[in-house]
C-alpha positions as CSV (number, residue, x, y, z in Angstrom):
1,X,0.0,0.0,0.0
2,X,1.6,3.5,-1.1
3,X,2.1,5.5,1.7
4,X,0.5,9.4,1.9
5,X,3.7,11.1,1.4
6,X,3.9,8.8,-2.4
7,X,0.3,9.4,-2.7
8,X,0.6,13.5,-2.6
9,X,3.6,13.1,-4.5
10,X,1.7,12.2,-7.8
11,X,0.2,15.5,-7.6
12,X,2.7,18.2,-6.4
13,X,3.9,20.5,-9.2
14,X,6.6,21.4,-6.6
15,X,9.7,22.6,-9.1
16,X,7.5,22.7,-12.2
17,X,7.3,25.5,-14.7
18,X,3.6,26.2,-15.8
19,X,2.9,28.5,-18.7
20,X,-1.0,29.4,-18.5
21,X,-2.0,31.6,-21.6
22,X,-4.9,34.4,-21.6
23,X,-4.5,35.2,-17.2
24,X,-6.0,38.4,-17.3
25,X,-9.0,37.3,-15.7
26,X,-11.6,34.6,-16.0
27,X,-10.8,30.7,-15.9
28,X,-7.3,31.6,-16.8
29,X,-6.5,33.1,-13.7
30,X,-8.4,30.2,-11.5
31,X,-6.4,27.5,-13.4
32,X,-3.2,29.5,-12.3
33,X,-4.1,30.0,-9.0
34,X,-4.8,25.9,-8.8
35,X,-1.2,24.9,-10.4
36,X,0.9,27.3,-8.1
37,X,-1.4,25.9,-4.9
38,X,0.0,22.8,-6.2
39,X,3.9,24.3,-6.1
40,X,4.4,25.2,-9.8
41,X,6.1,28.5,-10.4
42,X,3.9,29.9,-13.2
43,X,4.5,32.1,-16.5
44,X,1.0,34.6,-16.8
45,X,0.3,35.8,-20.3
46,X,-1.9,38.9,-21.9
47,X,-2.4,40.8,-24.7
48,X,-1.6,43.7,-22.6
49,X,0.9,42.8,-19.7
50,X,-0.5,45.4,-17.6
51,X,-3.3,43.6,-16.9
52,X,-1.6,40.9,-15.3
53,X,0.1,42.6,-12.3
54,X,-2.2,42.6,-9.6
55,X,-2.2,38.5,-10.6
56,X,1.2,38.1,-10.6
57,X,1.6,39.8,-7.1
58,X,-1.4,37.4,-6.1
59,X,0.8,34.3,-7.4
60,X,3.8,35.8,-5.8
61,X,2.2,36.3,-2.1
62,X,2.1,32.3,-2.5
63,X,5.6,32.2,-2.7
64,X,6.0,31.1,-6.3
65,X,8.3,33.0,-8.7
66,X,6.1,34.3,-11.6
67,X,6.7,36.4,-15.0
68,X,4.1,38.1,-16.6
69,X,4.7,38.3,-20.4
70,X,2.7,39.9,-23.1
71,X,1.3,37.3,-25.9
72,X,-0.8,37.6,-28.8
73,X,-1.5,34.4,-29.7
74,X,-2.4,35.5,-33.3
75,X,1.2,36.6,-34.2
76,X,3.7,34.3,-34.3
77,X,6.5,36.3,-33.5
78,X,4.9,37.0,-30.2
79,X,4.2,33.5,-29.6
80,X,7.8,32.6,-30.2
81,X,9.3,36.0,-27.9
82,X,7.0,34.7,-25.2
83,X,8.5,31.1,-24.8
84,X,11.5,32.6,-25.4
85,X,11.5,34.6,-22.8
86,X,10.1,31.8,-20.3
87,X,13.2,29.4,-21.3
88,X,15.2,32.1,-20.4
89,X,13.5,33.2,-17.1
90,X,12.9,30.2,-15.4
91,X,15.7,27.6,-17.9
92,X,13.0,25.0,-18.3
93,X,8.7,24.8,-19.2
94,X,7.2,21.5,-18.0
95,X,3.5,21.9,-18.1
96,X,1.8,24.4,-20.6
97,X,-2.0,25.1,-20.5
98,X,-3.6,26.5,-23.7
99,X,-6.3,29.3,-22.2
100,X,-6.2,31.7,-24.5
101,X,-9.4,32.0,-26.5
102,X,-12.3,34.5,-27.6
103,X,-15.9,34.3,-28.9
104,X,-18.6,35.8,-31.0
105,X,-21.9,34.5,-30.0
106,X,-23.8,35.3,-33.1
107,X,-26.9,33.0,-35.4
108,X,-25.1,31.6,-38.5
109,X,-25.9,33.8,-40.8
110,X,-24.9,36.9,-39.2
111,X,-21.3,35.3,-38.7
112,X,-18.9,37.5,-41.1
113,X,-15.6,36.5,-42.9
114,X,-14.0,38.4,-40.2
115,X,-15.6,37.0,-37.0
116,X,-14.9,33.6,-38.1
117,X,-11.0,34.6,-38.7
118,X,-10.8,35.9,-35.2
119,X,-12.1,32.9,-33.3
120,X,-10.6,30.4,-35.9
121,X,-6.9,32.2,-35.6
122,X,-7.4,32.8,-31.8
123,X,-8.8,29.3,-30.5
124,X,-7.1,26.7,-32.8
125,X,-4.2,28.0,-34.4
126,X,-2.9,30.6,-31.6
127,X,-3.2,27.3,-29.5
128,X,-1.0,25.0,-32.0
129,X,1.6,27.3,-32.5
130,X,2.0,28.2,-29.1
131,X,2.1,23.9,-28.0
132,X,4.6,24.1,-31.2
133,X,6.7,26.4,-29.4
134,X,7.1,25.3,-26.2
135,X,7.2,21.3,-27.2
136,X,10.7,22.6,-29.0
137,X,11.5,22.9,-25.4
138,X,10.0,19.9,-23.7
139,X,10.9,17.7,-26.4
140,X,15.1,17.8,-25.9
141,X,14.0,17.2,-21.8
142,X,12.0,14.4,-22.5
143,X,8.6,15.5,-20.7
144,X,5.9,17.6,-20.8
145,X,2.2,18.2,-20.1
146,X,0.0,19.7,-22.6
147,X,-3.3,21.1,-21.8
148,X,-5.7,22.4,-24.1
149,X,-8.8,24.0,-23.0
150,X,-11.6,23.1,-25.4
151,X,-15.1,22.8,-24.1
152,X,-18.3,21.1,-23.8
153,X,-18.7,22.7,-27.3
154,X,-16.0,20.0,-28.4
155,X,-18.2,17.3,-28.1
156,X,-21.7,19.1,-29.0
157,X,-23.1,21.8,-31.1
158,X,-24.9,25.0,-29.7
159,X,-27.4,27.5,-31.9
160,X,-25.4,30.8,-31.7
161,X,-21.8,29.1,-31.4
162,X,-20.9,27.8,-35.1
163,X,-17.3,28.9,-35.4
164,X,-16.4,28.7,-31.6
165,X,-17.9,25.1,-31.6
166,X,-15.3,24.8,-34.9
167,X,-12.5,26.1,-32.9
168,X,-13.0,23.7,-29.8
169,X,-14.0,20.9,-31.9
170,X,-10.5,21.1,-33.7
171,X,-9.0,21.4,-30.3
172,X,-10.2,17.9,-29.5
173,X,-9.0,17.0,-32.7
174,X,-5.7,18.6,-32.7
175,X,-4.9,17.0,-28.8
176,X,-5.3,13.8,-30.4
177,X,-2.7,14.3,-33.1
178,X,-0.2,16.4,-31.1
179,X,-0.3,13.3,-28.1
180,X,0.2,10.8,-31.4
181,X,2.9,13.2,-32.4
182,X,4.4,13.5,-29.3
183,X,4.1,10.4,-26.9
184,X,7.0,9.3,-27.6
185,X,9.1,12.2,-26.7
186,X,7.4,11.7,-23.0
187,X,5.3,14.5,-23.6
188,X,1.3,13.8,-22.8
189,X,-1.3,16.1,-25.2
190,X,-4.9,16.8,-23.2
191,X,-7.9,18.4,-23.6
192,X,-9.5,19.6,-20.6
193,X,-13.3,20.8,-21.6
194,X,-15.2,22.9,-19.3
195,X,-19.4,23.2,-19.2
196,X,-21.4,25.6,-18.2
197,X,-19.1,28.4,-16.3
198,X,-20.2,31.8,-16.1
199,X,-16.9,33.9,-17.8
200,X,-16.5,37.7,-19.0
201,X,-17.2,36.2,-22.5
202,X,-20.9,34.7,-21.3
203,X,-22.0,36.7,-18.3
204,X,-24.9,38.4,-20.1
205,X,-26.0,34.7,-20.9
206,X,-26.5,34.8,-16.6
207,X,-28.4,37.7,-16.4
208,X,-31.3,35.3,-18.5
209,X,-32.8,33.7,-15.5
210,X,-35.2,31.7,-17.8
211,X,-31.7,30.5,-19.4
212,X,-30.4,29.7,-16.6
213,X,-33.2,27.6,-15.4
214,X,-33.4,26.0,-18.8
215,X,-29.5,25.1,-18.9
216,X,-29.8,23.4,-15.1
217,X,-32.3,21.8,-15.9
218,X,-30.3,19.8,-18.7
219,X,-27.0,19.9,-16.4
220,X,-27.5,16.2,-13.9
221,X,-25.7,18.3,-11.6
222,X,-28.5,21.1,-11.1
223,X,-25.9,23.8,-11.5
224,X,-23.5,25.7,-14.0
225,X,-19.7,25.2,-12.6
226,X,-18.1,27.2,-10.2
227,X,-14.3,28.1,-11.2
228,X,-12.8,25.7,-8.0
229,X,-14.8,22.7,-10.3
230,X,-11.4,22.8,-12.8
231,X,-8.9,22.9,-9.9
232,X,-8.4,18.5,-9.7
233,X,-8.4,18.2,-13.2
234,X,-6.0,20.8,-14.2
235,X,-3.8,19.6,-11.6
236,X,-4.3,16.1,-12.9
237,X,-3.6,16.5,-16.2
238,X,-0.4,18.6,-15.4
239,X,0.9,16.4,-12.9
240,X,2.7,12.6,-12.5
241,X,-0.8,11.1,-11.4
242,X,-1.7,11.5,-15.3
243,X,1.2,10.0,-16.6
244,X,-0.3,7.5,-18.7
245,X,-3.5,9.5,-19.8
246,X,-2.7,11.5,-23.0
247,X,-4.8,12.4,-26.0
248,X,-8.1,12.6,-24.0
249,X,-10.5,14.7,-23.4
250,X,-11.9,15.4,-19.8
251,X,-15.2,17.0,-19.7
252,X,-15.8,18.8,-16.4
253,X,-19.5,20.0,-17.4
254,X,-21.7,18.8,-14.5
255,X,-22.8,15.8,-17.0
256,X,-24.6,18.1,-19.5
257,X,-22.6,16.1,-22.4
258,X,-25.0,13.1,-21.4
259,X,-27.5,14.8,-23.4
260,X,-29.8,15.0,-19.8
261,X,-33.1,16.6,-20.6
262,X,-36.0,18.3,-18.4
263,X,-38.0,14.9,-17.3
264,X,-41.8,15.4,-17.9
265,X,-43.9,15.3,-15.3
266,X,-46.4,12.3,-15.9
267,X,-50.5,12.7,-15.7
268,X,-52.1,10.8,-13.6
């Protein structure tokens, strides 16, 4: 029987370098918080690096050493000065977790040229070319963790969602062939697929209380996730308990993806 010293051992990040993309605020910053709880040292990303400050004093007051680095994860150049400068910092990038991400909730036929573009280039290729960069890293070391954040939208299509579900879709996709590609370099690929969480990108959704009625009534759970819900399985996924897990996707969604409906109530 392992003893609770090995047993909290599979899941201390103690000495780890995490790079968590799009921490300005939102699930970004809860995913951080949960990996340097867990004793990683973490790398914050923004478009603007301002806005990660008050964050990276947050990280710091754990006692974990932290950069905050701007990244646009639509321009390669700035995907490939931000790893650079991360190797450089810290000498070594173990665990990388793919947040960055927009949306334009819109019906299909009002989607343009140009919203799809921005979603497409944001979500799914900002998130391969940034795993591209940082695997050039991993792979000479002969480990990493990969985590891509996809969605509930990766498994199922929403009215309103077309080229967002087309972004996280291909991010189920993509962590399949990138833990294929990979594997054997000791690096594991995962997706890790959120439900229902209320975000800066959906809060008007929660202002609907009819919607939010509707959508708990289809979640088993009775509830849209709170931002603690992601902290075991990013930790999992970036850590030696999931060592032999790679290419998967982990749906943390309440159990909406069962396709649960409202149950009628029968006449007598």
């Amino acid at each position: 029987m392992s003893s609770p010293a090995t047993d909290s051992a599979l899941f201390d990040l103690t000495g780890q370098v995490a790079i968590v993309t799009g921490t300005s605020r939102g699930l970004g910053q809860y995913l951080a918080r949960a990996l340097a709880k867990s004793g990683a040292d973490l790398v914050l990303t923004s478009r603007d690096r301002n806005s990660l400050l008050d964050f990276q004093s947050e990280i710091e007051a754990l006692g974990r050493r932290t950069i905050a680095l701007e990244l646009d994860v639509r321009n390669q150049q700035s995907i490939e000065d931000m790893v650079s400068k991360a190797y450089e910092v810290f000498g070594q990038i173990n665990i990388l977790v793919n947040n960055a991400g927009c949306n334009v909730r819109k019906p299909a036929l009002d989607v343009t040229w140009d919203d799809w573009n921005l979603i497409l280039d944001t979500n799914l290729r900002g998130s391969f070319f940034v795993a591209q960069a940082v695997a050039r890293h991993m792979v000479p070391r002969g480990y990493g963790r990969i985590i891509n954040i996809g969605s509930v939208t990766s498994v199922a299509g929403y009215a309103g969602l077309g080229p967002y579900g087309a972004s996280r879709g291909g991010i189920r996709q993509l962590t399949m062939s990138l833990a294929d590609d990979w594997g054997k370099h000791g690096i594991t690929v995962n997706c890790l697929a959120p439900g229902w969480f209320r975000t800066e990108q959906n809060k008007v959704m929660y202002e609907d209380k009819q919607w939010v009625e509707y959508i708990c009534d289809r979640i088993p759970l009775k509830r849209p996730g709170q931002p603690n819900d992601l902290d075991g399985a990013v930790i999992f996924l970036a850590s030696e308990s999931s060592r032999y897990v790679t290419g998967q996707t982990l749906l943390v969604d309440g159990g909406i993806s069962t396709g649960a409906t409202r149950a009628l109530t029968q006449k007598k």
